[in-house]
MISEDREN-917352 format. One record per residue (C-alpha): residue number from 1; y, z, x. Coordinates in steps of 0.5 Angstrom, whole numbers, padded with zeros to 4 digits, always signed. Layout:
<rec seq="NUM" yy="Y" zz="Z" xx="X"/>
...
END
This chain:
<rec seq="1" yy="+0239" zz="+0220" xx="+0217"/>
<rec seq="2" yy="+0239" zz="+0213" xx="+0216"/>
<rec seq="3" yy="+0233" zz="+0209" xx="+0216"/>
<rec seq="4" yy="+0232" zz="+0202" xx="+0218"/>
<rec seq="5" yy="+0229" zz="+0198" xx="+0212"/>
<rec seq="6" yy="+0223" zz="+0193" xx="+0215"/>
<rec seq="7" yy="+0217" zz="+0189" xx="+0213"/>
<rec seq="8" yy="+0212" zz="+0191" xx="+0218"/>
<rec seq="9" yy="+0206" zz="+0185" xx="+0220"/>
<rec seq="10" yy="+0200" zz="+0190" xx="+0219"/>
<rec seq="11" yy="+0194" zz="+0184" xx="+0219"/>
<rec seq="12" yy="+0190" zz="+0187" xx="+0224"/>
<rec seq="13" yy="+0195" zz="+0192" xx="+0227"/>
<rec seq="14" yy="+0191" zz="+0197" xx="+0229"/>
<rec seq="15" yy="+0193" zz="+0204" xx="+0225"/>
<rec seq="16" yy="+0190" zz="+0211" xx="+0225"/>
<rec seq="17" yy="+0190" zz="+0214" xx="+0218"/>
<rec seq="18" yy="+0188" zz="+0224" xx="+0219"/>
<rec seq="19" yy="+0187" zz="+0226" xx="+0212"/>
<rec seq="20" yy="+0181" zz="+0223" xx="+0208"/>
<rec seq="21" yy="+0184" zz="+0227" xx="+0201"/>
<rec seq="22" yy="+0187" zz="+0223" xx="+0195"/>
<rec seq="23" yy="+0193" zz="+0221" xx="+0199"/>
<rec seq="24" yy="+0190" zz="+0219" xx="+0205"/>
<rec seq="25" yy="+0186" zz="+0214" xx="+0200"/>
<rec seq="26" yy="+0192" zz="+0211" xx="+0198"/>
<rec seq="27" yy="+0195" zz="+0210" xx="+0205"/>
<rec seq="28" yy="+0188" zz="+0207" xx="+0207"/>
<rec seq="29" yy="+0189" zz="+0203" xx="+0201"/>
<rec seq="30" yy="+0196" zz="+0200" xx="+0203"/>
<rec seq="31" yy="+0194" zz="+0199" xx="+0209"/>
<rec seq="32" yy="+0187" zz="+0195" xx="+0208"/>
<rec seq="33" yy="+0191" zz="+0190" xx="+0202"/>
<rec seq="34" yy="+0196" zz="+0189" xx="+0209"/>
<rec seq="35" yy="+0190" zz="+0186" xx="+0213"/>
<rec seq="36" yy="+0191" zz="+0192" xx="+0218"/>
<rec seq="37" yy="+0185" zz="+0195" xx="+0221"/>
<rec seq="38" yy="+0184" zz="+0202" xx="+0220"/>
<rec seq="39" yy="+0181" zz="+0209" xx="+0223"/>
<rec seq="40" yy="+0180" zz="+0215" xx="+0219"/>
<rec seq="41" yy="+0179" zz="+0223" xx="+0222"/>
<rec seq="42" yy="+0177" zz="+0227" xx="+0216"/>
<rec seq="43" yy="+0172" zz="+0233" xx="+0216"/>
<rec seq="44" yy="+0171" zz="+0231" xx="+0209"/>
<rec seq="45" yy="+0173" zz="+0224" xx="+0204"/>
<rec seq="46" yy="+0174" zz="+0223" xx="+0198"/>
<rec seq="47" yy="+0168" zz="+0218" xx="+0194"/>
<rec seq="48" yy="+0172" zz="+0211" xx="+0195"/>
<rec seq="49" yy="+0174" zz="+0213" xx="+0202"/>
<rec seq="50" yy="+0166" zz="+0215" xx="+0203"/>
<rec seq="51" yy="+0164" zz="+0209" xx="+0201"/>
<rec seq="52" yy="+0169" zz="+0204" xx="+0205"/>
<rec seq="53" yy="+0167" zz="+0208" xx="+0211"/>
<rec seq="54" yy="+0159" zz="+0205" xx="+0209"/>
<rec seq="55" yy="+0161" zz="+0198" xx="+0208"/>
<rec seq="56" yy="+0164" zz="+0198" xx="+0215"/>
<rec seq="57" yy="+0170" zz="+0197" xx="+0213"/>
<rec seq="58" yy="+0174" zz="+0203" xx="+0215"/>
<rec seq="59" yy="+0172" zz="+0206" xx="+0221"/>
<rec seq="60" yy="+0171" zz="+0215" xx="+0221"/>
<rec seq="61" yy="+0172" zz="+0217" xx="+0228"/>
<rec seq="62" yy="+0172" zz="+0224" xx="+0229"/>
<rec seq="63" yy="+0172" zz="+0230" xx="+0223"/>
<rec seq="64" yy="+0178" zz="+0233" xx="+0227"/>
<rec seq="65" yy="+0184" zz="+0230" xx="+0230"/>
<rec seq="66" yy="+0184" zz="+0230" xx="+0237"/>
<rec seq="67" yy="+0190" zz="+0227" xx="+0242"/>
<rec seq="68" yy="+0186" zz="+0221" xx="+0245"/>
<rec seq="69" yy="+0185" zz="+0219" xx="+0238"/>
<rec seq="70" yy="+0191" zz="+0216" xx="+0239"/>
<rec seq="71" yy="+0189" zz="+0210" xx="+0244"/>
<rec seq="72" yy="+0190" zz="+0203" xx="+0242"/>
<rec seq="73" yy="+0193" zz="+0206" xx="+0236"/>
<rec seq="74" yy="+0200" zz="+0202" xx="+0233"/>
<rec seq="75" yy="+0201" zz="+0206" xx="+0227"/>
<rec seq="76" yy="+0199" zz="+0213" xx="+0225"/>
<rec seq="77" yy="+0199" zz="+0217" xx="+0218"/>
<rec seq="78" yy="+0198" zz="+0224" xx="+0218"/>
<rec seq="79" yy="+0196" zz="+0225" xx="+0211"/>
<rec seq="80" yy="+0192" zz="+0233" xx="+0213"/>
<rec seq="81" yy="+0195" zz="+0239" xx="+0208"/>
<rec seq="82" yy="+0195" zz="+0243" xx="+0216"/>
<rec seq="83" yy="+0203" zz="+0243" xx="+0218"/>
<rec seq="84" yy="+0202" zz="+0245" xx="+0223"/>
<rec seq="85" yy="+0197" zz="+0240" xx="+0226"/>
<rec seq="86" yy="+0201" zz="+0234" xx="+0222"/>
<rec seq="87" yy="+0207" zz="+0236" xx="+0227"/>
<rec seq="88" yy="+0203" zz="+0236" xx="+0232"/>
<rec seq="89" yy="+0201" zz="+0229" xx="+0231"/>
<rec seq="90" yy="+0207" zz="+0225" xx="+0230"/>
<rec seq="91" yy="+0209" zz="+0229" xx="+0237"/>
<rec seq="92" yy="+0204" zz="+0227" xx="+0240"/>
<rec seq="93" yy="+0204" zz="+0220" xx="+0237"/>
<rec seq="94" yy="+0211" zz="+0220" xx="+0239"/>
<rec seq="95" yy="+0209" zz="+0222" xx="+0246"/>
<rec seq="96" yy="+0206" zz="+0214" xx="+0246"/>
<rec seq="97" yy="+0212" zz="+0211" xx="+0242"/>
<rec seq="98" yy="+0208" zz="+0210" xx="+0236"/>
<rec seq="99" yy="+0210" zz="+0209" xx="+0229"/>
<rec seq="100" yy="+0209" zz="+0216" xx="+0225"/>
<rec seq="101" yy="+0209" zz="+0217" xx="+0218"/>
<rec seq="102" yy="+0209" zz="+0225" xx="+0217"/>
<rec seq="103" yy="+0206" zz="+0225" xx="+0208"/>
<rec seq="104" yy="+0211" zz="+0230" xx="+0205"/>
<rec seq="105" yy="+0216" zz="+0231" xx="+0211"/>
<rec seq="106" yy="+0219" zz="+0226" xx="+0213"/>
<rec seq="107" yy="+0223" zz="+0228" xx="+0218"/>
<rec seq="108" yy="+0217" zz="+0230" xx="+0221"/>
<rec seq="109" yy="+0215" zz="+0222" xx="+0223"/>
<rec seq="110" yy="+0219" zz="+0216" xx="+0226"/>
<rec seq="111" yy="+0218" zz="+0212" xx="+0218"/>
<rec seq="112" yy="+0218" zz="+0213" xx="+0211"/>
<rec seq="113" yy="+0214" zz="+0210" xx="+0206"/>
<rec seq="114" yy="+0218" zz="+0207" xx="+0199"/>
<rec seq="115" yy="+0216" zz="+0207" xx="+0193"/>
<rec seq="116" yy="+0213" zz="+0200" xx="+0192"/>
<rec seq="117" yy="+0213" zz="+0195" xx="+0186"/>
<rec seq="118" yy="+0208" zz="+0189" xx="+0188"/>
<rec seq="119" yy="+0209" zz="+0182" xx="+0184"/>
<rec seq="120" yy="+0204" zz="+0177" xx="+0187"/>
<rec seq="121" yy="+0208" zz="+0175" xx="+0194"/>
<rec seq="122" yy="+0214" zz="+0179" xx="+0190"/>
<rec seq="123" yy="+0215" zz="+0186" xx="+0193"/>
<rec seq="124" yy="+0220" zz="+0192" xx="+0192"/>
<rec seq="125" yy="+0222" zz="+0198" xx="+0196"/>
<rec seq="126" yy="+0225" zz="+0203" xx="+0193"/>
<rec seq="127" yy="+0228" zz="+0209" xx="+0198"/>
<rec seq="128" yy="+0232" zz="+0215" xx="+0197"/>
<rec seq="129" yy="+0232" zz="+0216" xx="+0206"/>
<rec seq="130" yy="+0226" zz="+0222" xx="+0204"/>
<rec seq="131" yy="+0231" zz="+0225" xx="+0200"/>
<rec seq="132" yy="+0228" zz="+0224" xx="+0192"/>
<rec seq="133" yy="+0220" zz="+0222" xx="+0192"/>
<rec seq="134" yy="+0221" zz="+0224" xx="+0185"/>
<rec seq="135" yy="+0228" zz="+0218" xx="+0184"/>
<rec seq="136" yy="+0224" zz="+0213" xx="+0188"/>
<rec seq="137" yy="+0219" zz="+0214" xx="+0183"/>
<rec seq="138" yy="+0223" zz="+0214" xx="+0177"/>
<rec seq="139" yy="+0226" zz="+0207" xx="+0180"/>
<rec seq="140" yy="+0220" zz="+0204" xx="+0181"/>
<rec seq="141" yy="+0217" zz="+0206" xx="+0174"/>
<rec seq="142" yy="+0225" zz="+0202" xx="+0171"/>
<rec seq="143" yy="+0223" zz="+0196" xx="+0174"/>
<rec seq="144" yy="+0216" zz="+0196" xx="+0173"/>
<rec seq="145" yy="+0219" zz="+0194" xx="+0166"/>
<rec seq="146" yy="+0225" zz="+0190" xx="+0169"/>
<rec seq="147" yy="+0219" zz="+0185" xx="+0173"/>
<rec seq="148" yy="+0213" zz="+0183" xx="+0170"/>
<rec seq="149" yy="+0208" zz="+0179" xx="+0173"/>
<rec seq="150" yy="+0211" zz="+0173" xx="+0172"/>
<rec seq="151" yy="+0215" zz="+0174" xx="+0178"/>
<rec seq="152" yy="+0210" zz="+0174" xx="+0182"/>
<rec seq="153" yy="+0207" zz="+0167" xx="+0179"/>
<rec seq="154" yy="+0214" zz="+0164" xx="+0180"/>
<rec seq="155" yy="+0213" zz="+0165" xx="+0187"/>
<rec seq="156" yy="+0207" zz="+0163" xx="+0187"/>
<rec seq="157" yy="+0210" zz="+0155" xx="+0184"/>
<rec seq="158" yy="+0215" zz="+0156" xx="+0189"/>
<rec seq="159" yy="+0211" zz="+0157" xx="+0195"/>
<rec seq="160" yy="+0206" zz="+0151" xx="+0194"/>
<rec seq="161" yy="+0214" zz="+0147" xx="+0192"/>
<rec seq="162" yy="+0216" zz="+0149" xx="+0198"/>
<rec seq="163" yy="+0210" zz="+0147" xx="+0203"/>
<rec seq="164" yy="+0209" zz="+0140" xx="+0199"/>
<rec seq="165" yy="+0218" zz="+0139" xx="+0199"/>
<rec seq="166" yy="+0219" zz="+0140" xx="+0207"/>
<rec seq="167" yy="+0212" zz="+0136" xx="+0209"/>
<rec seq="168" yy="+0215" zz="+0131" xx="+0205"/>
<rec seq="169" yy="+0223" zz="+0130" xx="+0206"/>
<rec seq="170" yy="+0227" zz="+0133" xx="+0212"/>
<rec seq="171" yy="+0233" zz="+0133" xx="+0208"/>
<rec seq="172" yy="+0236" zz="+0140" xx="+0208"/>
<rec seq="173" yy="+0241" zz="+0140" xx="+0204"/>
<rec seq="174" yy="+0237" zz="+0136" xx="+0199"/>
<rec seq="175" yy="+0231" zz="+0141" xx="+0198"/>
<rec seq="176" yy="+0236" zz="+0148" xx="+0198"/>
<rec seq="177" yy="+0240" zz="+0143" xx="+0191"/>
<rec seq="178" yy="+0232" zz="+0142" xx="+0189"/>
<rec seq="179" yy="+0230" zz="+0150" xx="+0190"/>
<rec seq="180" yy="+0236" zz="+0152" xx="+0187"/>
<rec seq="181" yy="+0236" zz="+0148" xx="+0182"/>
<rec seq="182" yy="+0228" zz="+0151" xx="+0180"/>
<rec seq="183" yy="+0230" zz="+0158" xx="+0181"/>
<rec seq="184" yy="+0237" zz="+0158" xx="+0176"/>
<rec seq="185" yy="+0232" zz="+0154" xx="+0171"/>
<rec seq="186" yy="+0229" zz="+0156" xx="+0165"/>
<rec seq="187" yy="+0222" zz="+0156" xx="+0170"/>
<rec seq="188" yy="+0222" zz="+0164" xx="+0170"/>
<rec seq="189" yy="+0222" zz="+0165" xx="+0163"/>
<rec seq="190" yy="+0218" zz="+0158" xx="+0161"/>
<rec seq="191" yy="+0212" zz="+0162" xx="+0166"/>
<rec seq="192" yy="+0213" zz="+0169" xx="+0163"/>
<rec seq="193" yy="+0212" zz="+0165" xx="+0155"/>
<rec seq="194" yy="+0205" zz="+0161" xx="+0158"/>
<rec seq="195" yy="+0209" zz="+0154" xx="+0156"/>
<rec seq="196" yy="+0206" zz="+0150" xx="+0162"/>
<rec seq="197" yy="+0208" zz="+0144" xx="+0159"/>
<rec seq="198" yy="+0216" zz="+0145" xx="+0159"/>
<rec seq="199" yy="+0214" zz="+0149" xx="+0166"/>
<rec seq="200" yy="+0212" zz="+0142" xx="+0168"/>
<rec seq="201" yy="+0218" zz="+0138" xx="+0165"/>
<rec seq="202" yy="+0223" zz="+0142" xx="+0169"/>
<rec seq="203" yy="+0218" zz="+0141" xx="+0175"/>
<rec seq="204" yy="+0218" zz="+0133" xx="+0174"/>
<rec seq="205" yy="+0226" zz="+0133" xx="+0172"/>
<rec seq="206" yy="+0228" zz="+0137" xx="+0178"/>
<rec seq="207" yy="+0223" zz="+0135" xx="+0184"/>
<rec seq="208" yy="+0220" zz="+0127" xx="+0181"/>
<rec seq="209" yy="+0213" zz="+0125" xx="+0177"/>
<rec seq="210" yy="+0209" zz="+0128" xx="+0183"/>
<rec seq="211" yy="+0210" zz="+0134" xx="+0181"/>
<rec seq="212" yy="+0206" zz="+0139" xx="+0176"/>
<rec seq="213" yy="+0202" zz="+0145" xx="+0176"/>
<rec seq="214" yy="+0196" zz="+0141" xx="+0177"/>
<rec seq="215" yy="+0198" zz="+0136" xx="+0183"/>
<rec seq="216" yy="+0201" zz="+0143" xx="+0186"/>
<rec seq="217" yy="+0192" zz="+0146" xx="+0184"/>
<rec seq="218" yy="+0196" zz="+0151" xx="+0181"/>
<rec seq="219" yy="+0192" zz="+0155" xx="+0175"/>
<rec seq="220" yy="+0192" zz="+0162" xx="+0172"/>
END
């Protein structure tokens, strides 16, 4: 099977996670860092889970998986170690035409999850279609090594260039020359060794005098 690679908006997104164990913690987790709003049904939850649940941050509503559960949902993760009740509920998920991920089998539901590498605003998935968890796993371990946090501090300059440049100029082709030329500079590597002061030469050199960590309120 061939699956279509997609990012999904999940702030606010309503979302249905049936499992409270370790694993249904980590969906829980990824989707609360997304922005999404979250419900749980689990007879029993891990401590980080309980605690969240107190903090009114995450939503229990019920110990057992009940089809109307389903209501108002967008997403849903069965993350129970029941199979038969895991079936059950992406049937029933796909009776509603929801977005169903099945932990452990995912032929089960309608999405997989990667193994994801997060750098800032920086993410990479890595999938192998459900086929090797374990090779997903082992790519996202050789390129935790290849991408430092550095990256994701570039993206941050980047960002702040790119707000500021198109308010400023409309100038298309100029501003693309401008972000290629930071982006095929020494910038990544001047950021990854901490010489922010050659990182505000090349910002100066490329975009004018105005432009600097500082003017950018850029501070780490």
């Amino acid at each position: 099977m061939r699956y279509y690679p997609i990012f999904l908006k999940a702030e606010n997104l309503p979302c249905l996670v049936v499992g409270g164990g370790e694993v249904g913690a980590r969906k829980v987790q990824t989707l609360l860092s997304c922005g999404a709003s979250v419900a749980l049904v689990s007879p029993e939850v891990v401590k980080w889970l309980a605690e969240k649940i107190q903090e009114g941050v995450v939503e229990l509503v019920g110990k057992h998986y009940e089809e109307k559960q389903l209501e108002g949902c967008s997403l849903v993760i069965a993350a129970t170690d029941d199979l038969e009740l895991n079936s059950q509920i992406a049937r029933d998920a796909e009776k509603r035409g929801l977005l169903c991920n099945v932990v452990d089998y995912p032929q089960e539901g309608n999405f997989i999850l990667p193994a994801l590498i997060q750098r800032g605003a920086l993410t990479l998935a890595i999938s192998t279609s459900g086929k090797s968890p374990a090779l997903a796993r082992q790519i996202r371990e050789d390129l935790e090594q290849r991408f430092g946090p550095e990256y994701g501090e570039v993206l941050e300059i980047m960002g702040a260039v790119r707000n500021r440049l198109l308010s400023e100029s409309q100038d298309s082709r100029a501003n693309k020359e401008k972000f290629d030329r930071l982006v095929k500079s020494e910038l990544l590597e001047l950021v990854r060794r901490r010489d922010f002061a050659a990182v505000d030469n090349i910002l100066q050199t490329v975009l004018g005098s105005d432009y600097s960590l500082k003017e950018l309120e850029i501070s780490w």
